[in-house]
C-alpha positions as a Python dict, from the first residue, in 0.01 Angstrom:
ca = {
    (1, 'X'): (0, 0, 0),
    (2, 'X'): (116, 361, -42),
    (3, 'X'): (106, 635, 95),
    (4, 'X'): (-83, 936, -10),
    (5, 'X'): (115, 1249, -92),
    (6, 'X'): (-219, 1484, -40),
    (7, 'X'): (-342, 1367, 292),
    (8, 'X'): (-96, 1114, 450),
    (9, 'X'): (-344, 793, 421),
    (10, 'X'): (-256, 463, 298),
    (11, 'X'): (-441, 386, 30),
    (12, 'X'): (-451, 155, -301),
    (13, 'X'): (-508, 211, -688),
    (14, 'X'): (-408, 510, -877),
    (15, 'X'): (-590, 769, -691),
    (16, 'X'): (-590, 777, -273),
    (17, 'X'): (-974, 646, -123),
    (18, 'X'): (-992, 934, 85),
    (19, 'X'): (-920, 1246, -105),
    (20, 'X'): (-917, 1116, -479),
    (21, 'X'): (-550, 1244, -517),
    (22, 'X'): (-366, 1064, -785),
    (23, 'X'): (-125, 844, -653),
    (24, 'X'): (196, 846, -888),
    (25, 'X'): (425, 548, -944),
    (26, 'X'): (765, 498, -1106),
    (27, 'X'): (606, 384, -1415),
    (28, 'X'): (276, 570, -1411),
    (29, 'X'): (458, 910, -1374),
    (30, 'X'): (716, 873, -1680),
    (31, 'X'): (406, 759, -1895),
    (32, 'X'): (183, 1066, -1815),
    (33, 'X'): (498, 1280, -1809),
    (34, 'X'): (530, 1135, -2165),
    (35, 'X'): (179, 1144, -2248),
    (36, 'X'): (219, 1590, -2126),
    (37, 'X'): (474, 1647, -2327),
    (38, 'X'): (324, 1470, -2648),
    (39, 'X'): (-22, 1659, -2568),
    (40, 'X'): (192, 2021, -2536),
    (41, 'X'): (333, 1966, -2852),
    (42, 'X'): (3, 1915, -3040),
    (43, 'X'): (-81, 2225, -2889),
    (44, 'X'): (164, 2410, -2982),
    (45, 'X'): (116, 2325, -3326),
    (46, 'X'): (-265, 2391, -3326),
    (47, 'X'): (-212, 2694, -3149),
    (48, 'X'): (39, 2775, -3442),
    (49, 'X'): (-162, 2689, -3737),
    (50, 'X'): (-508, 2871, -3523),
    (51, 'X'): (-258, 3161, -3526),
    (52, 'X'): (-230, 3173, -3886),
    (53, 'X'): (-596, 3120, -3994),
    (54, 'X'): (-686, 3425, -3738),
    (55, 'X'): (-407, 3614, -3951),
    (56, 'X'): (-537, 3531, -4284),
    (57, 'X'): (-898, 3570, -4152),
    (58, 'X'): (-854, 3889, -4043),
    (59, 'X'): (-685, 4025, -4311),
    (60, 'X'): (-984, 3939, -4520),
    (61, 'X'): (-1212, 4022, -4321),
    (62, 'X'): (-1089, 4397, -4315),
    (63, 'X'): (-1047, 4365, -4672),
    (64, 'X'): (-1449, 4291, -4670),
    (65, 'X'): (-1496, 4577, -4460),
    (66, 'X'): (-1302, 4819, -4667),
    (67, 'X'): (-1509, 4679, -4998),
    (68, 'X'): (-1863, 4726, -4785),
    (69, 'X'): (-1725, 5102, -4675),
    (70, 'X'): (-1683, 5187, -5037),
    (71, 'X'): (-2006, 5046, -5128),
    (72, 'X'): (-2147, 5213, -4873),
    (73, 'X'): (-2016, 5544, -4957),
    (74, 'X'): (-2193, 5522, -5318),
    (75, 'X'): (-2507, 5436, -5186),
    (76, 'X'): (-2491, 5746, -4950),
    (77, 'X'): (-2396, 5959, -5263),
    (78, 'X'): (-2671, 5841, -5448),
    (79, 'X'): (-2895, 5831, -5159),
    (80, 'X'): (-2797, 6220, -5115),
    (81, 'X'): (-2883, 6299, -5462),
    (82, 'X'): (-3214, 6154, -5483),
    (83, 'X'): (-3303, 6326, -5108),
    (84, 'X'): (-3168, 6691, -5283),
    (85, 'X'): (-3403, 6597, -5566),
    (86, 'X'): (-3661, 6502, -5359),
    (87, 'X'): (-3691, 6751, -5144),
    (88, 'X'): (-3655, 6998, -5439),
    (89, 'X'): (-3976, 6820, -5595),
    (90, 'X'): (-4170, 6818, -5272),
    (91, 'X'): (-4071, 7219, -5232),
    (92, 'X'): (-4266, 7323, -5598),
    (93, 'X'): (-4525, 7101, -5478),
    (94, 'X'): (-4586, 7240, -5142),
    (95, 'X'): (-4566, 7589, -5323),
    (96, 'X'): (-4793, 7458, -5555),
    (97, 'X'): (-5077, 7314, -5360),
    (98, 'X'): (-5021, 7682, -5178),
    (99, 'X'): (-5113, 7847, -5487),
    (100, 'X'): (-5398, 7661, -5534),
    (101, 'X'): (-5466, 7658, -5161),
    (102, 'X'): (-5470, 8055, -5157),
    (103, 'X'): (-5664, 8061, -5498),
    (104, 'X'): (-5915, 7838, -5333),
    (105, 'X'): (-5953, 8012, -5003),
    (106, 'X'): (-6060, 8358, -5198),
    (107, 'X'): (-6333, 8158, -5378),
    (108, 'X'): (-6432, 8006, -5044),
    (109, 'X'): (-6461, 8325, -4871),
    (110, 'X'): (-6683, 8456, -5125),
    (111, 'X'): (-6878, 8199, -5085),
    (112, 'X'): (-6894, 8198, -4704),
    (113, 'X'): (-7018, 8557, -4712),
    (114, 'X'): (-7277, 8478, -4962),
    (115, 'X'): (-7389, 8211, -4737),
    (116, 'X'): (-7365, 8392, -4383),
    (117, 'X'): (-7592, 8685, -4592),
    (118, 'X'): (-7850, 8405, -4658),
    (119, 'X'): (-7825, 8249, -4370),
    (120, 'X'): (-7894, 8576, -4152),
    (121, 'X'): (-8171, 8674, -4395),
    (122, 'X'): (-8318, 8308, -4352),
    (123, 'X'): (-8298, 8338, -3984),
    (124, 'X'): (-8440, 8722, -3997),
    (125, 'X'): (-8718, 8545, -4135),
    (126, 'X'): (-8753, 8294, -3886),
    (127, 'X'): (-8695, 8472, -3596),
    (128, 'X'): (-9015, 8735, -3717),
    (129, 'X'): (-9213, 8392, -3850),
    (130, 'X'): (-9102, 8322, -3435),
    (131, 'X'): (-9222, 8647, -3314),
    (132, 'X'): (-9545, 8605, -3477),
    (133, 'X'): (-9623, 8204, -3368),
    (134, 'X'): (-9505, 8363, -2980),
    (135, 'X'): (-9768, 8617, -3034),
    (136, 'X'): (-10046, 8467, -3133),
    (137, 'X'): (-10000, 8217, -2832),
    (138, 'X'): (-9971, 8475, -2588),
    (139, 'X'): (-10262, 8557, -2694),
    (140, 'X'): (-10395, 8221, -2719),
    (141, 'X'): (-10265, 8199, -2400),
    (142, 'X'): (-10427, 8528, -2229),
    (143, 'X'): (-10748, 8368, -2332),
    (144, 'X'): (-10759, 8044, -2219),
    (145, 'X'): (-10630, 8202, -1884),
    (146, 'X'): (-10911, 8434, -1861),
    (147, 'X'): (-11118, 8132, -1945),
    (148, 'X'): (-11009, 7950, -1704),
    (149, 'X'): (-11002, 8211, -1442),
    (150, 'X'): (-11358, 8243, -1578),
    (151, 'X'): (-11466, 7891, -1506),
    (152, 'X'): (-11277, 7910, -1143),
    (153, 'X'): (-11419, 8221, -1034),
    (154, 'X'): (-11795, 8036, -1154),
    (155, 'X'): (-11670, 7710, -934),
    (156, 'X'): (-11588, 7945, -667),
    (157, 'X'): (-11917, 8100, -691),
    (158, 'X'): (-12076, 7757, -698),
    (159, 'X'): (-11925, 7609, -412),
    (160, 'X'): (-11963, 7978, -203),
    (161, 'X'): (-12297, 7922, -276),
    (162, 'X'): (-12382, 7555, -192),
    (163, 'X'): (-12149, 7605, 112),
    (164, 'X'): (-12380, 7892, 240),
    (165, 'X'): (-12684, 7697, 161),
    (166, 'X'): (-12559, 7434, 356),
    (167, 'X'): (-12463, 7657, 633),
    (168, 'X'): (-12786, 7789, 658),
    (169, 'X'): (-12977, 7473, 681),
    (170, 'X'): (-12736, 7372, 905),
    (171, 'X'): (-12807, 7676, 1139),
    (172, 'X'): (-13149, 7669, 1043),
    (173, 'X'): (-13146, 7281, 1187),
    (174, 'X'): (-12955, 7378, 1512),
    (175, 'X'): (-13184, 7635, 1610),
    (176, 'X'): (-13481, 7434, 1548),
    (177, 'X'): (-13345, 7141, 1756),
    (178, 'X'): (-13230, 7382, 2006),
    (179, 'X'): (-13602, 7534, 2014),
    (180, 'X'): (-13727, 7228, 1974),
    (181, 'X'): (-13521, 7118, 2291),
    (182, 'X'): (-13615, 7440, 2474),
    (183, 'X'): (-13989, 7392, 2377),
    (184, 'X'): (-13926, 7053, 2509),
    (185, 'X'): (-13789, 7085, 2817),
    (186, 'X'): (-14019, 7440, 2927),
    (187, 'X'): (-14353, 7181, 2794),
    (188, 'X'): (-14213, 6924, 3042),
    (189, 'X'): (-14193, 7161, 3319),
    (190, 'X'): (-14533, 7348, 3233),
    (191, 'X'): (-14726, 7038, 3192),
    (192, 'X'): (-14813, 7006, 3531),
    (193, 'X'): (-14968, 7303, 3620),
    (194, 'X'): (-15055, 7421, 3226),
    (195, 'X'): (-15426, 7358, 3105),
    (196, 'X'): (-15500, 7173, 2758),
    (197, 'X'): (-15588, 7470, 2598),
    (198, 'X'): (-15318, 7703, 2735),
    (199, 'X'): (-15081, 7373, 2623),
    (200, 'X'): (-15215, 7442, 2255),
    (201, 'X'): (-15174, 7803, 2247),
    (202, 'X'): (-14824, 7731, 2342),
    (203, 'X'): (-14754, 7484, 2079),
    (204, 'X'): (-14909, 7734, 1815),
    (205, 'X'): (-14684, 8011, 1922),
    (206, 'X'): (-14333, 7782, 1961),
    (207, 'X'): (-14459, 7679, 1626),
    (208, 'X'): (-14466, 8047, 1478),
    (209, 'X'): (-14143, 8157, 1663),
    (210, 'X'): (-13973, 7830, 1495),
    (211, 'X'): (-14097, 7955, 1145),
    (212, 'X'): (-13969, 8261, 1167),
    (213, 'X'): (-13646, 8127, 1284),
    (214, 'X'): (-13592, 7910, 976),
    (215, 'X'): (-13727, 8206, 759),
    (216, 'X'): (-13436, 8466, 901),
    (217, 'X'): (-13210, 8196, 906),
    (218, 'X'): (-13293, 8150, 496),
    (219, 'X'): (-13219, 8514, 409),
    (220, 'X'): (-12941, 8540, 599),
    (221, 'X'): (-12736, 8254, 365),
    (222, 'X'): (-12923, 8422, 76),
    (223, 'X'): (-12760, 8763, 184),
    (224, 'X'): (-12441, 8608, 201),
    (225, 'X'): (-12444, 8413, -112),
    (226, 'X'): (-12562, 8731, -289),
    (227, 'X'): (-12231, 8890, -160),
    (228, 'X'): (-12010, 8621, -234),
    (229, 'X'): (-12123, 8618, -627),
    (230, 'X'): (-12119, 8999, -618),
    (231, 'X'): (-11743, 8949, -488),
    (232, 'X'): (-11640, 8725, -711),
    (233, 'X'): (-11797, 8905, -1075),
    (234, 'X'): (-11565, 9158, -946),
    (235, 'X'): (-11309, 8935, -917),
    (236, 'X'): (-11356, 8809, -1310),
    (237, 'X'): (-11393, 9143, -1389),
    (238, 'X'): (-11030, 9204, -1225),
    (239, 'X'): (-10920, 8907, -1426),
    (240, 'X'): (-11048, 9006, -1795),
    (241, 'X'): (-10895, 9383, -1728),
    (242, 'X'): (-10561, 9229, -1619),
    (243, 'X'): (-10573, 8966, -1937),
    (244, 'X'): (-10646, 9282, -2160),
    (245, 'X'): (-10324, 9475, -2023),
    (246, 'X'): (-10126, 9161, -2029),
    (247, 'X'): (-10245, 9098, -2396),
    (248, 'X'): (-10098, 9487, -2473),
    (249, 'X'): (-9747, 9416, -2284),
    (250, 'X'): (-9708, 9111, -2442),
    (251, 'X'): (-9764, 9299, -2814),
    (252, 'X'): (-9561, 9570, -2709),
    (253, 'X'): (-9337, 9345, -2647),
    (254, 'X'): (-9304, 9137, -2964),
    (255, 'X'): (-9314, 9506, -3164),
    (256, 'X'): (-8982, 9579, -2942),
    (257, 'X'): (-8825, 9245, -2996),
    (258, 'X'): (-8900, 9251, -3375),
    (259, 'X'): (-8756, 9588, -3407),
    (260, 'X'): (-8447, 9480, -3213),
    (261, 'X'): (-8404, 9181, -3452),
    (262, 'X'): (-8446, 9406, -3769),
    (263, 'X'): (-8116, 9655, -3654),
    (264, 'X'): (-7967, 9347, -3562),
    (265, 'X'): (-8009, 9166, -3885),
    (266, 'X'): (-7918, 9525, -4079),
    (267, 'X'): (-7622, 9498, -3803),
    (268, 'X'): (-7496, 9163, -3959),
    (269, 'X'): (-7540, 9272, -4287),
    (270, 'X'): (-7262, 9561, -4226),
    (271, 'X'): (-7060, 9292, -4029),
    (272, 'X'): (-7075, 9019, -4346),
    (273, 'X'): (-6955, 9327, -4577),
    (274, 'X'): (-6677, 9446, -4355),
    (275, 'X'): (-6590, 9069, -4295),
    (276, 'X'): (-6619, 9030, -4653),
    (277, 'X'): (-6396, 9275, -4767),
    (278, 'X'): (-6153, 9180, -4479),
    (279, 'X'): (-6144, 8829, -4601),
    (280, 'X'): (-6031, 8964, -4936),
    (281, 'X'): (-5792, 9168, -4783),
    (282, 'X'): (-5663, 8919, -4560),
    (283, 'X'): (-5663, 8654, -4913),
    (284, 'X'): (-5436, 8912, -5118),
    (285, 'X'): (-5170, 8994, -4860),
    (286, 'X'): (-5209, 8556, -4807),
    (287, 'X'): (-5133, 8544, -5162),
    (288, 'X'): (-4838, 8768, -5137),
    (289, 'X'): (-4703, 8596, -4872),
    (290, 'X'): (-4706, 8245, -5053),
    (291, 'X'): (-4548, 8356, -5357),
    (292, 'X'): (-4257, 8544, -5176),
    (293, 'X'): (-4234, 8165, -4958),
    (294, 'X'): (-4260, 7971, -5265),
    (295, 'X'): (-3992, 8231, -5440),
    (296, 'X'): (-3759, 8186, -5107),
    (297, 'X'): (-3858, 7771, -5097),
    (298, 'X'): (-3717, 7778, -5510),
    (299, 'X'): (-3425, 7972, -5401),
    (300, 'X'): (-3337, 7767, -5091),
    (301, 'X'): (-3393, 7456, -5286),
    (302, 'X'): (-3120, 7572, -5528),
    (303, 'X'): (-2889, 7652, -5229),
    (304, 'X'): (-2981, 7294, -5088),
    (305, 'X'): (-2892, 7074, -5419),
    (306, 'X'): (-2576, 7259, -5434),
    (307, 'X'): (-2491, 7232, -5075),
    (308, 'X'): (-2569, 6863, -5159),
    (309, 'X'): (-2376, 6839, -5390),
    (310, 'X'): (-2080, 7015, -5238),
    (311, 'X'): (-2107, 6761, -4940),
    (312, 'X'): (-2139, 6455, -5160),
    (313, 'X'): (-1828, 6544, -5302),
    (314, 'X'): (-1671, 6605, -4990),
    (315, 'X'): (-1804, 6270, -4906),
    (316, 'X'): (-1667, 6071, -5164),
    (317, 'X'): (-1362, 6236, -5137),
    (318, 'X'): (-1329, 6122, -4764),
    (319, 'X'): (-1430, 5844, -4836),
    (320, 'X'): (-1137, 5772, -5112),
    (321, 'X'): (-901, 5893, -4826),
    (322, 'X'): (-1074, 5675, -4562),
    (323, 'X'): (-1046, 5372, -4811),
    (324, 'X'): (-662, 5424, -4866),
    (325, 'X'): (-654, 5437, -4486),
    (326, 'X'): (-759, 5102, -4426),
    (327, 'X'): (-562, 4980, -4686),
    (328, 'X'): (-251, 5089, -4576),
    (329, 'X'): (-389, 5002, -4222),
    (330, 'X'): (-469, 4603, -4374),
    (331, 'X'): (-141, 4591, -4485),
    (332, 'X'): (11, 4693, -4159),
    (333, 'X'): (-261, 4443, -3993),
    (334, 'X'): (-114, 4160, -4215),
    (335, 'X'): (234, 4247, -4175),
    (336, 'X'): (199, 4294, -3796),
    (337, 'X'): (19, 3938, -3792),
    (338, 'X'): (292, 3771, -3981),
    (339, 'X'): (552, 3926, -3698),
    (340, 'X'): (286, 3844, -3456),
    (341, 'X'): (273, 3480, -3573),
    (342, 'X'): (644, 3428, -3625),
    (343, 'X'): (707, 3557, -3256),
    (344, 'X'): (467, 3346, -3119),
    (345, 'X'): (567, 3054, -3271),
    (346, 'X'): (931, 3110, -3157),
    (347, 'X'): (791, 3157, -2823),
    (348, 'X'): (564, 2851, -2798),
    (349, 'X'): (931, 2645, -2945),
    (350, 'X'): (1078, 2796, -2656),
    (351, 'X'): (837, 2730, -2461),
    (352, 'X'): (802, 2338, -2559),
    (353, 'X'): (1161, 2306, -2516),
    (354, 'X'): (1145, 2462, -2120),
    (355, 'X'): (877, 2209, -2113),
    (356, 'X'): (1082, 1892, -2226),
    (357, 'X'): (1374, 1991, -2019),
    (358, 'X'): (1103, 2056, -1717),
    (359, 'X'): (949, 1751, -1786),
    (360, 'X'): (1327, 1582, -1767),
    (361, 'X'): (1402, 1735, -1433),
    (362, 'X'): (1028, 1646, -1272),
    (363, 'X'): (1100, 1267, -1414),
    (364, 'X'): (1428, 1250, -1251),
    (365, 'X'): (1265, 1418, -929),
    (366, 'X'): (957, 1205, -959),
    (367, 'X'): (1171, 921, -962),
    (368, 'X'): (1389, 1006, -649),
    (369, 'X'): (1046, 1123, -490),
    (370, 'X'): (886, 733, -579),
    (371, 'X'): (1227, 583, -398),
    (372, 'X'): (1197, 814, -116),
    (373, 'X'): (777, 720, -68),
    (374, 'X'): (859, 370, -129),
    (375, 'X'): (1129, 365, 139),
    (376, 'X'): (897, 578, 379),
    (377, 'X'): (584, 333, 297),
    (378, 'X'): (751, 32, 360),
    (379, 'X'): (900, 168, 715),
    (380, 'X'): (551, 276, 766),
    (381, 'X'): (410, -55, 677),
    (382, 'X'): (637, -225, 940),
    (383, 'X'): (564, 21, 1210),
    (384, 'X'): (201, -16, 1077),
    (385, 'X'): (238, -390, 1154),
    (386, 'X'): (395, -412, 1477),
    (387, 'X'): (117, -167, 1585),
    (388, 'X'): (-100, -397, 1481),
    (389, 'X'): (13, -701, 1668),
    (390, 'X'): (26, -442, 1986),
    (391, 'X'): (-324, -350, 1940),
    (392, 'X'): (-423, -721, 1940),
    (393, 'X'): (-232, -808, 2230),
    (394, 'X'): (-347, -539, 2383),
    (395, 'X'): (-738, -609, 2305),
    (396, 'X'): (-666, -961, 2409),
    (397, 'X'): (-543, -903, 2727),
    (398, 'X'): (-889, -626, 2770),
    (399, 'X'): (-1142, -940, 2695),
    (400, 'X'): (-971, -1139, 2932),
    (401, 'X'): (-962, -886, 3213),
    (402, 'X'): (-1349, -833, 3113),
    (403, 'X'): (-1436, -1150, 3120),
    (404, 'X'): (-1239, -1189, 3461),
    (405, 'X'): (-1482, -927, 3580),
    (406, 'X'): (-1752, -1038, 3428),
    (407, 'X'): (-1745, -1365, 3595),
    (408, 'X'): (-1708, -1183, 3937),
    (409, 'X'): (-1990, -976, 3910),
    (410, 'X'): (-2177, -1345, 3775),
    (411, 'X'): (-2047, -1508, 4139),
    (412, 'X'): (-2167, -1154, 4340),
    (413, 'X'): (-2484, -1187, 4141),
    (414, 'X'): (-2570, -1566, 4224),
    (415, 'X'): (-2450, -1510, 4621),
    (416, 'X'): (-2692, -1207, 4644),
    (417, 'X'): (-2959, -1357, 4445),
    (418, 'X'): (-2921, -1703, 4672),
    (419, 'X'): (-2899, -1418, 4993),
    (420, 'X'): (-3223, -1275, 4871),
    (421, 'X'): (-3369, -1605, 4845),
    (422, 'X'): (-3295, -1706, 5226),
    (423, 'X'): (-3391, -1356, 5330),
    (424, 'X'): (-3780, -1421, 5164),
    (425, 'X'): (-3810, -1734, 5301),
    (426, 'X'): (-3728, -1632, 5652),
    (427, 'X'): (-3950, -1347, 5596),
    (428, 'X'): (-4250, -1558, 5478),
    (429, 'X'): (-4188, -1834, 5790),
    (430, 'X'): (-4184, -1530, 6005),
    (431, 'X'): (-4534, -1410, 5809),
    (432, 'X'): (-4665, -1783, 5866),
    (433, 'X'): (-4622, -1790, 6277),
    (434, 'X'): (-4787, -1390, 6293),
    (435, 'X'): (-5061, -1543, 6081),
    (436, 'X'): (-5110, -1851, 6300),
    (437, 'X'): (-5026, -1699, 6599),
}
């Protein structure tokens, strides 16, 4: 078994059971030494030939980039001319449509004003066809109110009327049953000393005074209906003079509000004419304006297609300098990579040959390491060993001592359980004689 270099356990195989370190042996080591070295030089000559494709792919793929930046430069030139021409067609047109735009607006503002003069003579003639309709039914209105008024004044009268007739028989009712009652009661008390034929007289008079009662009692409702009807024909009377004056307010009225409308309409006339001529005003100094813009628009779009021109010039010219630029800058890109490439593949030889003469000095190490460990492992082993047979002696003379005990602690256990045993039978003869006793 060896020894593990990691974490100092002995262990078997070719990596340690406790720490999966790899365990290296004589033979092992040289042939992954070997196996290294082989694996470093494949690198190195991938990492030589990767070198060079990365070279040559670069330099064409700035050579790609150079050919897209000068296609790219004519497509902005030409893509600059059409814009110049572009915008210098969509400058006539916009001074165009104003033209026709300006042209358009005068012919619509005459015909506005003709309309708003229409219009306001259309609603002139509404509003008095209004005025009219409103006062014919205020008047309609007047009536029916004075009608009505009429009609309630009549119920009023009506009611006044049957309520004082009412009244009156009501009265006339209560002060017969209270005569009556009086009559009654003064009979009851007379009876007894009365004769029959003053008793009749009696009668004939109460009879009379009730008569006359009932009679005053009838005038007096007919007095106060008679004032209640006189009141309200007054009334009515009140009402028809107050729908007469209404009527007149309500004419007077419509006269002032149909002469307000007609300076109002002759009002709107003015206004349309001064708005009118304003709008034409307003339409020639429009005019002006646009063909001054579209005079400024024809010379700015001159200035624009030659500033266009100026700047795709400018462009392409740049453009020409920027392409020689990354030529000379691809060449310098190649020739740097070739350097670049060389070097490193100097370097990497170098470097493979530090590695083979590193690899020579960790095999000799490696193997002066593996004769050391197996020296150490097999002094370990022994010293293993012999602590071995210790700890068996040792464990051997532990069982016996523990079964030496053991077999004590058996003997105690049997003499106290036999000990017990003499104690409960002394105890239960000692029960028997109390019990018998």
């Amino acid at each position: 078994m060896a020894r593990c270099p990691n974490c100092g356990q002995k262990t078997s195989g070719d990596y340690c059971q406790f720490c999966n370190y790899p365990i290296l042996r004589p033979g092992a080591a040289r042939r992954q030494r070997a196996m290294e070295a082989r694996i470093a030089r494949e690198a190195e000559k991938q990492a030589k030939k990767a070198a060079e494709m990365a070279a040559r792919e670069k330099a064409r793929q700035e050579a790609e980039e150079i050919k897209r930046a000068r296609e790219a430069e004519k497509r902005a030139q030409k893509e600059a001319e059409i814009a110049a021409r572009e915008k210098a067609k969509q400058e006539a047109e916009e001074a165009k449509r104003a033209r026709e735009a300006e042209a358009k607006a005068r012919i619509e503002a005459g015909i506005a004003a003709r309309d708003k003069e229409r219009q306001e003579v259309e609603e002139a003639k509404i509003a008095k066809e209004a005025e009219e309709k409103a006062k014919e039914e205020a008047e309609i209105a007047a009536r029916e109110k004075a009608i009505q008024e009429v009609e309630e004044v009549k119920r009023t009268r009506e009611a006044a009327e049957k309520e004082a007739r009412e009244k009156a028989e009501r009265e006339a009712e209560e002060i017969a049953r209270e005569a009556a009652e009086k009559e009654v009661r003064e009979k009851a008390e007379k009876e007894a000393e009365v004769t029959p034929l003053e008793k009749a007289k009696q009668e004939v008079e109460e009879a009379k005074r009730a008569k006359e009662a009932e009679r005053k009692a009838q005038k007096e409702g007919e007095v106060e209906a008679r004032r209640k009807a006189k009141q309200e024909a007054e009334e009515a009377k009140r009402a028809e003079e107050a729908e007469k004056k209404a009527k007149k307010a309500a004419e007077i009225e419509a006269r002032k509000q149909a002469k307000q409308e007609a300076k109002e309409a002759e009002r709107a006339k003015v206004a349309e004419k001064k708005a009118q001529k304003a709008a034409e005003v307003a339409a020639r100094k429009q005019a002006k304006r646009d063909a001054i813009e579209a005079r400024k628009a024809r010379v700015a779009e001159k200035k624009a297609k030659k500033a266009a021109e100026i700047e795709a010039r400018r462009k392409a010219k740049q453009e020409e300098e920027e392409a020689k630029r990354a030529e000379e800058a691809e060449k310098k890109a190649q020739k740097a990579a070739e350097v670049e490439a060389r070097r490193k593949v100097k370097q990497e030889a170098e470097e493979a040959k530090r590695a083979e003469e590193a690899e020579k000095k960790a095999k000799k190490a490696a193997e002066v390491e593996a004769r050391k460990q197996a020296k150490r492992d097999a002094i370990e082993a022994k010293r293993a060993e012999e602590a071995e047979k210790k700890a068996k002696k040792a464990a051997e003379v532990e069982a016996r001592r523990q079964a030496k005990q053991e077999a004590k602690e058996a003997e105690r256990a049997k003499v106290a359980e036999e000990q017990a045993q003499k104690e409960a039978e002394i105890a239960a003869r000692e029960r028997a004689e109390r019990e018998a006793k």
